[in-house]
N, C-alpha and C positions, 0 to 999 in steps of 0.2 A: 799262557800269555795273560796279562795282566789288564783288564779291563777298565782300569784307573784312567779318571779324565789326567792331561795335562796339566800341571798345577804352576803358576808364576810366583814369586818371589821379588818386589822391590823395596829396595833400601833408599834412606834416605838419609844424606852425608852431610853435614854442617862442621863446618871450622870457624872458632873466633878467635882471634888474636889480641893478645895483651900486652901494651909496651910497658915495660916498669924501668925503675930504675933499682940496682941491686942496692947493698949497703953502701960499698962505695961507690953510691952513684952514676953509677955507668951504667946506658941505655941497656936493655934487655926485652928481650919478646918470647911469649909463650903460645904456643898454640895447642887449643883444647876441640877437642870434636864433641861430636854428637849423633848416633847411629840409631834411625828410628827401621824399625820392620812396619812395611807399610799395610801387608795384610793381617798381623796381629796387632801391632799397636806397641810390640816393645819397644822400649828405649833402651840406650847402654851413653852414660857419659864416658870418655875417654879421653888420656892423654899422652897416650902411646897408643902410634896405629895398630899394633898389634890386638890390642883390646879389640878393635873394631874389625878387624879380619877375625877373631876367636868367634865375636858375637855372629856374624857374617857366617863363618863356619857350623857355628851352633845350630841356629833357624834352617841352615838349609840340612844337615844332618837329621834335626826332625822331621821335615817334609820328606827328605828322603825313606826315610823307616817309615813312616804310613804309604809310602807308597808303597814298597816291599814287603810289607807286615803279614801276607801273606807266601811269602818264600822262607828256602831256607836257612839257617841262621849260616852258612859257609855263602851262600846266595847276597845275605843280606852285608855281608863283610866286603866280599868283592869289587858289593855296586858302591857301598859308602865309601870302599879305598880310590874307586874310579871320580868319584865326584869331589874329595879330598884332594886329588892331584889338579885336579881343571884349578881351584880355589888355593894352590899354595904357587902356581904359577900367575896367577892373578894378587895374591898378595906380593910376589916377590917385584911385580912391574908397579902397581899402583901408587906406591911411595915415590917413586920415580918418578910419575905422571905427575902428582903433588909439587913435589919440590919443584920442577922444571914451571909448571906452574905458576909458582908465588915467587920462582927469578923473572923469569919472563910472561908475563900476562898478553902481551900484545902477538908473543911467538904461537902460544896455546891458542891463542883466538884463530888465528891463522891456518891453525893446523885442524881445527874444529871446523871453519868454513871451509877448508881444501877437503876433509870427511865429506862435509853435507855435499861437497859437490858431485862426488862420486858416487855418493845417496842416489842424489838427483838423477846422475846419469842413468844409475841401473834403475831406478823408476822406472825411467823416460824406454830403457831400452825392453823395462816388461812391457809396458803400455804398447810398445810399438811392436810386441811379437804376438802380442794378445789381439788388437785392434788392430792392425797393420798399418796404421799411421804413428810418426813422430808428433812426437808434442814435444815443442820448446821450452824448456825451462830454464831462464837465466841467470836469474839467481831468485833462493827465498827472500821472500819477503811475506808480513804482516798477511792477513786479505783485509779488505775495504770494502765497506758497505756497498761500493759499487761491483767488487767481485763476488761479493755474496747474491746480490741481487739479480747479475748474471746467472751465477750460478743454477741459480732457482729457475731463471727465465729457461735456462736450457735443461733444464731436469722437466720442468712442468710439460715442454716440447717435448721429450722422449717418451712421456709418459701419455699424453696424448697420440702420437705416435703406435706406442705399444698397444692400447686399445683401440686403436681403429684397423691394429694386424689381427689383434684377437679377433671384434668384428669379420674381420676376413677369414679369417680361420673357421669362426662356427659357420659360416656361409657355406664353405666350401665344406666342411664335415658335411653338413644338411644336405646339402646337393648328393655328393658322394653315399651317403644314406638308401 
């Protein structure tokens, strides 16, 4: 078994759009991306999504062979064809996601907040299986200098708190002694 820490991977996606007018004048629009790897520092310009799923393809195929670089080469084929299928079922949706996108911006936003809310909920429903209390959460929002300052008010309590259990702790060790 491989002793290899965990390794992450994020990308960084950029679209800009050009309206022109062709020869004969008539409106036209082009869209050109932009794919940066955020832990090396590549870039790749593009203007077919494809480029940007290959580049996408690329970087994680290298992460993948250092992590395996110690299996064998039938070993190492297996796990790259395994992590090749997650990535050609994600390129095949993501153009999808895109277009629906830049028709509808107001439908995407919609469906991005109905996500974060089921975020929120299984938050709310770890917090409440860990701590056996609910916490409300209604919707996100920002925090405010005054939720910070809370925050702190109630961290700094806890922590006062925790040392005055310690306190009782080596009390009772000592006793017990």
């Amino acid at each position: 078994m491989s002793t290899k820490k965990d390794e992450t991977a994020s990308f960084v996606l950029r679209f800009t759009q050009k309206i022109f007018k062709n020869d004969q004048g008539e409106p036209q629009i082009q869209w050109r991306g932009n794919i940066r790897h955020v832990q090396g520092g590549d870039e790749k310009r593009f203007s077919e999504f494809d480029e940007a799923v290959g580049f996408v393809q690329e970087k994680l195929a290298e992460l993948t062979m250092l992590q395996v670089e110690d299996k064998s080469p039938e070993e190492q084929k297996g796990i790259l064809a395994k992590s090749y299928d997650l990535w050609k079922r994600v390129a095949a949706e993501t153009p999808k996601i895109v277009r629906e996108s830049l028709k509808d911006p107001k439908k995407q936003v919609a469906q991005i907040q109905e996500q974060m809310s089921h975020v929120g909920d299984a938050i709310n429903q770890r917090i409440e299986d860990t701590l056996g209390q609910k916490l409300e959460i209604d919707e996100f929002r920002g925090v405010s200098k005054a939720d910070f300052k809370n925050m702190m008010h109630v961290m700094e309590m806890m922590s006062n708190e925790i040392q005055a259990l310690h306190k009782k702790v080596d009390t009772l060790s000592k006793k017990t002694k």
